[in-house]
C-alpha positions in Angstrom: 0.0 0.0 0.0 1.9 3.0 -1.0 1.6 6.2 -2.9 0.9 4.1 -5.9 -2.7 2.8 -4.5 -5.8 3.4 -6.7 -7.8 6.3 -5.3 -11.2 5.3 -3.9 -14.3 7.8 -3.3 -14.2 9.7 -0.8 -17.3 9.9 1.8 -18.8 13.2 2.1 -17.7 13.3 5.7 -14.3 11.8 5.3 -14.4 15.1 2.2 -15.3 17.5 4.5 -12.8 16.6 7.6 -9.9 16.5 4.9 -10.8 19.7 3.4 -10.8 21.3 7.0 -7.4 20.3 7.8 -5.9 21.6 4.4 -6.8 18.5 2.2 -4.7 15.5 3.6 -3.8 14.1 7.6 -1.3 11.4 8.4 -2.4 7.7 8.0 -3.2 7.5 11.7 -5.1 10.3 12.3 -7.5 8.4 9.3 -7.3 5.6 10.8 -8.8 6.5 14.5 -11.7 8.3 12.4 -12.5 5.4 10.1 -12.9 2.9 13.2 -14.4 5.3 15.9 -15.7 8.3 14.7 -19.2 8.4 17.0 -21.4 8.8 14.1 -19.4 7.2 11.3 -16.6 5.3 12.2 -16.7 1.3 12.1 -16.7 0.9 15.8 -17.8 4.3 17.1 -21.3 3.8 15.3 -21.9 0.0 16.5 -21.9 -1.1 12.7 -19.3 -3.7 12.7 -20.6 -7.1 14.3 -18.2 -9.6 15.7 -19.2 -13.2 14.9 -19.0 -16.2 12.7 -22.1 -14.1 10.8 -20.5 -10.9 11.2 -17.8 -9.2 10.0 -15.4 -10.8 11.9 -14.8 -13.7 14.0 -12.6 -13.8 17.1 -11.7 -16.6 19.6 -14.8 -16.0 22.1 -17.6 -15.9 19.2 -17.1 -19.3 18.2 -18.7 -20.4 21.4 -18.1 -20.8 25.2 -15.3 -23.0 25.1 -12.7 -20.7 25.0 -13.7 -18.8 27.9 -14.1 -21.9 29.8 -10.0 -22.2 29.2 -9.2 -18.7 29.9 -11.2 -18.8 33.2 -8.5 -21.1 35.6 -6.2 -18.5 34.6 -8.5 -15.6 35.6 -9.0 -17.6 38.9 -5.3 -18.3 39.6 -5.3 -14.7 39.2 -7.5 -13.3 40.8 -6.8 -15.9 43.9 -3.1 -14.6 44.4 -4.4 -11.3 45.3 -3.9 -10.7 49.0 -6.8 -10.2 51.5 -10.2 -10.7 51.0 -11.3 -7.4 49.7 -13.1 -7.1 46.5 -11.5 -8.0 42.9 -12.1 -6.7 39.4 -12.1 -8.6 35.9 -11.9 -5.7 33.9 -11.7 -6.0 30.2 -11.1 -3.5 27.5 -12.6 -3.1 24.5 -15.0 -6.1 24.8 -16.6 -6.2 21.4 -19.8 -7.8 21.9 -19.6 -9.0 25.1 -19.5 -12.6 24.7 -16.3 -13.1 26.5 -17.2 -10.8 29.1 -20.8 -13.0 29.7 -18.4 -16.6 29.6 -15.8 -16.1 31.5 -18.2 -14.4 34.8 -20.5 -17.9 34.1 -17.8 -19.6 34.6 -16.4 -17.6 37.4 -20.3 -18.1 39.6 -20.6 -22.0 38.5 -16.6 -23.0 39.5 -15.3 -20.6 42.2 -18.6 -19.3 43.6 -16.7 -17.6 46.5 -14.2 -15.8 44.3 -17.2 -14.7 42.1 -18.9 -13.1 45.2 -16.2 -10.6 45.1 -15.3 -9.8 41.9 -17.4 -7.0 39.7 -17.1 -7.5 35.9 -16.1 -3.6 34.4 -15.7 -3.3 31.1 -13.8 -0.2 29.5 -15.8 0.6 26.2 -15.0 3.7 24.5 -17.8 3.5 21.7 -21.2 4.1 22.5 -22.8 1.8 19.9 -20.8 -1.0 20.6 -21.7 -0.4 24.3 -25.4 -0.8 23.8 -25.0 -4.0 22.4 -23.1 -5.2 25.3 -25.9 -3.6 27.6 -28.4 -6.0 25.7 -26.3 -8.7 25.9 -25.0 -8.9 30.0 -28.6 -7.7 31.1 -29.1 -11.1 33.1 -25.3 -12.1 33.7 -24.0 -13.4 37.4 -21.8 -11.1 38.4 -21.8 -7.1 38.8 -21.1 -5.2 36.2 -20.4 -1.3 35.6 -19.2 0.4 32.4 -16.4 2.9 33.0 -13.7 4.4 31.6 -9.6 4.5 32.0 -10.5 8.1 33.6 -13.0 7.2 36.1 -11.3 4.2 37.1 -7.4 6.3 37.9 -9.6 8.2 39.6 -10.6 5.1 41.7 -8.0 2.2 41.0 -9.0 -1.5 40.8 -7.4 -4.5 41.9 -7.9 -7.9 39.8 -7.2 -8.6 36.2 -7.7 -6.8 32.7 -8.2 -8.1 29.8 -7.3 -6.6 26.1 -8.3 -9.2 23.9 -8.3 -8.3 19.9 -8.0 -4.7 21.2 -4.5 -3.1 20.4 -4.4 -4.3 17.1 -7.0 -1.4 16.8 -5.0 1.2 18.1 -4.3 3.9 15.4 -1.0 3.0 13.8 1.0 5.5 12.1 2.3 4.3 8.5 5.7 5.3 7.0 7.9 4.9 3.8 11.0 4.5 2.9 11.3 6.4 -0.5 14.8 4.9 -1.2 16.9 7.3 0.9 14.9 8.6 3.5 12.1 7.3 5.9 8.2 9.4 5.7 5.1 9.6 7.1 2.3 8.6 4.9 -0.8 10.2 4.6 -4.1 10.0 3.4 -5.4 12.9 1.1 -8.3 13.9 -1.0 -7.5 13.5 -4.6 -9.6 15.7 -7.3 -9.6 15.9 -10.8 -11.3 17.4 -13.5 -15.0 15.7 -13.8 -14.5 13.0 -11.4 -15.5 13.1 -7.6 -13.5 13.6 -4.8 -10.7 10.4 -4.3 -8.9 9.3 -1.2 -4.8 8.3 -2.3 -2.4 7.5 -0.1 0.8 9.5 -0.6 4.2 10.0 1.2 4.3 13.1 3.5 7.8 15.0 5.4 10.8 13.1 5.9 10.9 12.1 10.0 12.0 14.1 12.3 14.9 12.7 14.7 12.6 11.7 17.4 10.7 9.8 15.3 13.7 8.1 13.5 15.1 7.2 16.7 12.0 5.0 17.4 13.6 3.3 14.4 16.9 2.1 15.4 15.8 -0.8 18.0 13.3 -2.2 15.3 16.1 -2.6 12.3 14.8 0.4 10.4 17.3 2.5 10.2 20.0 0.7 8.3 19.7 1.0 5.0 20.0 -1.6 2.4 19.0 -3.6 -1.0 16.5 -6.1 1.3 14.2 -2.5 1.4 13.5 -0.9 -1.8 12.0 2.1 -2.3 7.9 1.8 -1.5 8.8 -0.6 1.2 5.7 0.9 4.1 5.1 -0.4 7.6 3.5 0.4 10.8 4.9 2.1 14.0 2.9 1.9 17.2 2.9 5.4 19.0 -0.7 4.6 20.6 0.5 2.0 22.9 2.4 3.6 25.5 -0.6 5.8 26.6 -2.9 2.8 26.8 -0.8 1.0 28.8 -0.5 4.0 31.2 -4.2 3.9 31.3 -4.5 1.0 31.9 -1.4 0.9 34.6 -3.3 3.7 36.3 -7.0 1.9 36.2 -5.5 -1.4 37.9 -3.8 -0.5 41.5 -2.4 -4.5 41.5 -3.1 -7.2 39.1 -2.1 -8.8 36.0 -3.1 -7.8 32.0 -3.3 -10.5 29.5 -2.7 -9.0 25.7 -4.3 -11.4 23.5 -3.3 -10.8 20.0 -1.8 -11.2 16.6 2.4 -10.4 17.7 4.9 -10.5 15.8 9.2 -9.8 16.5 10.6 -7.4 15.2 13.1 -9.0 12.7 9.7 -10.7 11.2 7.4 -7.6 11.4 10.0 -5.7 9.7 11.5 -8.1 7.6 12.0 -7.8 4.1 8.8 -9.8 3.2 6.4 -7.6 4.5 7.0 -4.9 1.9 3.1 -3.5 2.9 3.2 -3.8 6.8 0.9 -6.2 8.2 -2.3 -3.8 7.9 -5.8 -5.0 6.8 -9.7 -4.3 6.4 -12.2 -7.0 7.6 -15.8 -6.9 7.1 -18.4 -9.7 6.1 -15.6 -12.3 7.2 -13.6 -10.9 3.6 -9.9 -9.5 4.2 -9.3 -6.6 2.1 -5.5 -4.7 1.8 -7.3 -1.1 1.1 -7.7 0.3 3.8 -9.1 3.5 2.6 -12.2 1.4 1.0 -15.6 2.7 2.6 -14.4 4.5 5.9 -16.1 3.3 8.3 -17.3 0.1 7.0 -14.3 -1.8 7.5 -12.8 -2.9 10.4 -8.6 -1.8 10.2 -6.3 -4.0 12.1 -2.5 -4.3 12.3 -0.5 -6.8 14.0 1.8 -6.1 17.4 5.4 -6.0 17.6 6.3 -7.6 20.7 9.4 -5.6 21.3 7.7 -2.6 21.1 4.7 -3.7 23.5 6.7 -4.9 25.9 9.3 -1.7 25.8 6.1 0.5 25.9 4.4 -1.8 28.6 7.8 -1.6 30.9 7.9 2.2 30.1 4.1 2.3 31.9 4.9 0.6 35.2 4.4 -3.4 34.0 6.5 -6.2 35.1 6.4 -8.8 31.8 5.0 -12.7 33.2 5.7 -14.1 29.6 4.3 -14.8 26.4 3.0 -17.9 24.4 0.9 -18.8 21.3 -2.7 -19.2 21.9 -2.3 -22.8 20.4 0.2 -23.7 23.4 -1.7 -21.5 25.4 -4.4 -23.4 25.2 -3.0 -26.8 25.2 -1.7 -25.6 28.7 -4.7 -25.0 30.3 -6.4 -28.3 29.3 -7.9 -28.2 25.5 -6.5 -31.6 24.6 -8.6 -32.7 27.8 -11.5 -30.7 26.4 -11.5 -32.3 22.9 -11.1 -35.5 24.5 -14.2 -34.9 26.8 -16.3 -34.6 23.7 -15.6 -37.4 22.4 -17.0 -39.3 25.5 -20.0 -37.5 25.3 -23.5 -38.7 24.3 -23.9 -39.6 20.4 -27.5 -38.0 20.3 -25.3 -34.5 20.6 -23.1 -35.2 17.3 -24.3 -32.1 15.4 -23.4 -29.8 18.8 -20.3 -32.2 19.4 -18.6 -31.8 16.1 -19.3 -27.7 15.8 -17.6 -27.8 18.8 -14.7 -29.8 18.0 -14.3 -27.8 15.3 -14.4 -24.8 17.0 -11.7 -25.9 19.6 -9.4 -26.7 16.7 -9.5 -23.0 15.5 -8.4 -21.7 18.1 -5.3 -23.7 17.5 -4.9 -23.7 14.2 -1.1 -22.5 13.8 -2.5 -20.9 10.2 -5.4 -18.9 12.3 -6.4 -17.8 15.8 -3.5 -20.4 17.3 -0.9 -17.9 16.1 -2.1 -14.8 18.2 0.3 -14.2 21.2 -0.9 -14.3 25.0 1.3 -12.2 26.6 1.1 -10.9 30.2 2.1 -8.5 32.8 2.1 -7.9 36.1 2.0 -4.3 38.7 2.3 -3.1 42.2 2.7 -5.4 44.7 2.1 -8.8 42.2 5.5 -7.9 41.0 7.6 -8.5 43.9 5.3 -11.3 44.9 6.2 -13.1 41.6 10.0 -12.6 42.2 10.2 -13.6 45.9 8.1 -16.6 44.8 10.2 -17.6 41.8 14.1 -17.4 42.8 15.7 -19.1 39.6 12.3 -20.7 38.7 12.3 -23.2 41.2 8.5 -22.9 41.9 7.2 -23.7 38.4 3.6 -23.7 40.2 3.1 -20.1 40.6 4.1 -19.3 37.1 0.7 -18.3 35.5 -1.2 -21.6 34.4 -0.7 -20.7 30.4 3.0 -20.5 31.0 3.4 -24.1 32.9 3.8 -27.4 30.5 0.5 -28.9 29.4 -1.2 -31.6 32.1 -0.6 -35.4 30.9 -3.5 -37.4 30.7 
């Protein structure tokens, strides 16, 4: 996706905004309008839907068996917070709420005592896809309040937060290396003579040397023939204030990332001439991302090295990551699948969807490659190190981390 991308129309809105700011803004600025704008952006006017019949899919959609996986680790969690004063599972970003509506089920039927202190809070900064979480959790076990990173520094929680399939949506900005020097890229309105306003995609200023020394730890700044000119990518800039957000909503606890990751030498390699960002909507994958604003849903993948530099830089002590297909196999799938297959014929139709289901979220090719990575704060820090000197209490590593159970 470079300066070389076939202009698509430009929405009246999108013409209007552009025009206002002197007929062009940098990719990111686009990008946090496009997905939650309150009136017209993907996310900020509820019009994307997450599901197998939506635009989208993700992990918890498929059904409840993923959040019946997550939930030990949300208990182990929440259970090696001191005292017996009141716990949060806060998640970000929730989407539709199904995960949200799993994992406290599963909370009230396994660990009724640990449920009787914990409120579900969910941090959702779009009001239409809040609504639909409303509708959703109306009837669900546990207490549950809406608030945001602002209200909740004001008032800091202590439990666990989850950010599933929600950083990937943080505006990215885009750059391009023009064969001698590294730009921002932008997205501008592009007019000609009898044809409607276009949206292009075209280089902007060179970086300035703040920028370019975000560069040096991710490979970028050495030139060479493995980057021609037109190579683009993605920089992260918007994760270092969520994670102080989120640092300052959660007094002590642990946050669990779950999403597409990659390293640095991948993200940046050679092969990924266009970055890693894409549209999604009506389960199609599209690599324009200026077709229909606010239609699509934009996502770009993580680089770890980055998260965790901007995680550290916020307060968070790293636990470790993992795939979601080891992941998984840690906290017990292969027990799961193999439970199905004891269960009652008459349920085949329900068994196999199931099975099915439990394989994608291993599927090295799909949702098994996403990344679970977590961090710790406050006081769970120093518990962790004085509980782990050289590893030799394997135990209270967090239950995704430890080898998968035999049997």
């Amino acid at each position: 996706m470079s300066a070389s991308t076939s202009p698509s129309p430009a929405p009246a809105w999108l013409e209007a905004r552009l025009r206002a700011a002197g007929g062009a803004v940098p990719f990111r600025t686009y990008m946090d309008w496009a997905l939650h704008d309150p009136e017209h952006g993907a996310y900020g006017s509820g019009r994307l839907q997450v599901g197998p019949r939506g635009d989208f899919a993700t992990s918890p959609s498929l059904g409840p068996d993923f959040a019946a996986l997550l939930a030990p680790q949300i208990a182990q969690w929440l259970l090696q917070q001191p005292g017996d004063g009141p716990l949060a599972l806060v998640e970000t970003g929730p989407g539709e709420g199904h995960l949200a509506l799993q994992l406290a089920e599963a909370l009230a039927a396994r660990w009724p005592e640990l449920a009787a202190r914990t409120t579900l809070v969910l941090v959702e900064p779009n009001a239409g896809m809040a609504q639909r979480q409303r509708r959703l959790l109306a009837s669900e076990p546990l207490p549950c309040r809406w608030l945001s990173f602002a209200e909740l520094a004001a008032s800091p929680l202590v439990g666990v937060m989850l950010a599933h399939e929600v950083l990937d949506a943080l505006a990215v900005e885009r750059i391009e290396w023009d064969g001698a020097l590294w730009r921002q890229q932008l997205v501008a309105l592009h007019e000609e003579l009898d044809a409607p306003p276009s949206l292009q995609l075209v280089p902007g200023e060179p970086l300035e040397p703040q920028a370019l020394s975000q560069l040096e730890p991710l490979g970028l700044l050495q030139p060479g023939p493995q980057r021609a000119a037109g190579f683009t990518t993605e920089l992260h800039p918007g994760l270092t204030p969520w994670l102080a957000n989120a640092a300052a909503a959660l007094a002590a606890g642990q946050l669990l990332v779950i999403d597409y990751a990659h390293e640095a030498w991948r993200y940046y390699g050679p092969q990924r001439s266009n970055g890693t960002l894409m549209a999604y909507r009506q389960q199609q994958a599209c690599d324009d991302p200026l077709l229909e604003p606010g239609h699509w849903d934009l996502t770009a993948h993580l680089c770890l090295e980055s998260l965790q530099a901007a995680a550290e830089a916020s307060g968070w002590t790293p636990l470790g990551q993992r795939r979601q297909g080891e992941a998984l196999l840690a906290l017990g799938l292969a027990q799961q699948l193999h439970g199905l297959q004891q269960s009652a014929a008459g349920e085949l139709p329900e068994l196999l969807r199931r099975r099915e289901a439990l394989l994608r979220l291993v599927d090295p090719t799909a949702l098994g490659d996403f990344r679970w990575i977590a961090f710790c704060r406050s006081g769970v820090a120093d518990q962790s190190e004085r509980a782990l000197p050289e590893r030799a209490q394997p135990e209270a590593l967090p239950l995704f981390l430890q080898d998968p159970p035999l049997g």
